[in-house]
C-alpha positions as CSV (number, residue, x, y, z in Angstrom):
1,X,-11.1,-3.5,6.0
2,X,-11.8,0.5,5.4
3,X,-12.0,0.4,1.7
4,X,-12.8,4.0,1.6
5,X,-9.1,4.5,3.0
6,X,-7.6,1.7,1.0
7,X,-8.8,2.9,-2.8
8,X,-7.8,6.5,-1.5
9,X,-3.9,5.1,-0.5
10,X,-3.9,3.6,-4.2
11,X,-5.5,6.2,-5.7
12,X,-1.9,8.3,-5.8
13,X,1.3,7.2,-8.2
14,X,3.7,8.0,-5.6
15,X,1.9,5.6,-3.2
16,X,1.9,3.5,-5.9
17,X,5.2,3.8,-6.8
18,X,6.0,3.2,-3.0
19,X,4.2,-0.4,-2.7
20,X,6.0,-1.4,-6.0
21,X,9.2,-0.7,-4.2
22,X,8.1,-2.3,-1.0
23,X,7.1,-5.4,-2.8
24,X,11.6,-6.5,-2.7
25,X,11.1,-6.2,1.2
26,X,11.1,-3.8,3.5
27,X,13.2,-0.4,3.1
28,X,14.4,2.9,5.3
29,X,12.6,5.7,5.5
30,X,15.1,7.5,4.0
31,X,15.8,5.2,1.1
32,X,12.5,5.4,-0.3
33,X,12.5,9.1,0.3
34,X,16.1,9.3,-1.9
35,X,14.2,7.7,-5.1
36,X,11.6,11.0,-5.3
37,X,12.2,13.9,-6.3
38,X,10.0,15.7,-3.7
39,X,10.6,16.7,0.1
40,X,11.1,14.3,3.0
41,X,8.0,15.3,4.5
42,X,5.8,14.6,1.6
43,X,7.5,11.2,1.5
44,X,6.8,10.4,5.4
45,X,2.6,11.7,4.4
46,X,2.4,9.1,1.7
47,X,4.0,6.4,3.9
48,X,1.6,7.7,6.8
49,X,-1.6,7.6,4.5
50,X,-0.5,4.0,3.5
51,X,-0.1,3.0,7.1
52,X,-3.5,4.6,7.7
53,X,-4.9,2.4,5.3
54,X,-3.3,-0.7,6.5
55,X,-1.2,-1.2,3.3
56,X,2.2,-1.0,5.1
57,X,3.7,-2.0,8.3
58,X,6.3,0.6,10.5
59,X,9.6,-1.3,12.1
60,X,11.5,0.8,14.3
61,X,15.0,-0.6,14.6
62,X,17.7,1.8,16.5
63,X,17.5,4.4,14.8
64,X,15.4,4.0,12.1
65,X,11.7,3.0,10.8
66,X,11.7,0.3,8.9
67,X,8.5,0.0,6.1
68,X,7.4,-3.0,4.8
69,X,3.7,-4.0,2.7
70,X,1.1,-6.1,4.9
71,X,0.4,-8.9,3.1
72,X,-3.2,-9.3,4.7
73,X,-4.8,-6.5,3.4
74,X,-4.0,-7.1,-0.2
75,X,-5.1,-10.9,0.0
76,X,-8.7,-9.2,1.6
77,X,-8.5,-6.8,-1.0
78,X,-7.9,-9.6,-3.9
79,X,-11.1,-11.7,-2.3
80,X,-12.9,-8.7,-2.5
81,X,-12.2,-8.0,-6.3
82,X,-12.5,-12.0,-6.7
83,X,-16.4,-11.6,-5.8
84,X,-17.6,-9.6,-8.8
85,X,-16.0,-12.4,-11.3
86,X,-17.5,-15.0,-9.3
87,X,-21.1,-13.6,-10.5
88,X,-23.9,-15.5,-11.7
89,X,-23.1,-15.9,-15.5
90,X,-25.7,-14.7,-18.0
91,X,-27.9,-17.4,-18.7
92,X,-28.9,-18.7,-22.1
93,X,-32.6,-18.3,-22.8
């Protein structure tokens, strides 16, 4: 997993925002583009620096792209996070 690309991709709230709404299944291009208020094509670069970072998944069905979260990389990224609680534990002297 590129981390470096993952922690950027989070790093943003519309991103952000984007996953949470991905999270009910997947949705139109256009759909999550209508709940911002900001252009279409600075919708389709946060859904393209998601898909660079492996966070979402691109469905094209007739006519339209389908987004949807891959599940995969947020387990790796969970075990990842799970390592630094599974430290040693200070030890009593």
């Amino acid at each position: 997993m590129a981390m470096k690309e993952t922690f950027k991709a989070l790093g943003d709230p519309a991103r952000r925002k984007i996953l949470e709404m991905l999270k009910g299944g997947s949705m139109r291009a256009g759909d999550i583009a209508g709940r911002f208020e900001m252009s279409q094509a600075t919708v389709s670069y946060h859904l393209s620096q998601l898909k660079k970072a492996g966070l979402i998944r691109e469905n094209k069905h007739k006519n339209y792209i389908y987004y949807e979260l891959n599940a995969s990389v947020f387990e790796e990224l969970l075990l990842w996070a799970k390592g630094f609680a599974g430290g040693k534990q200070n030890e009593k002297a």
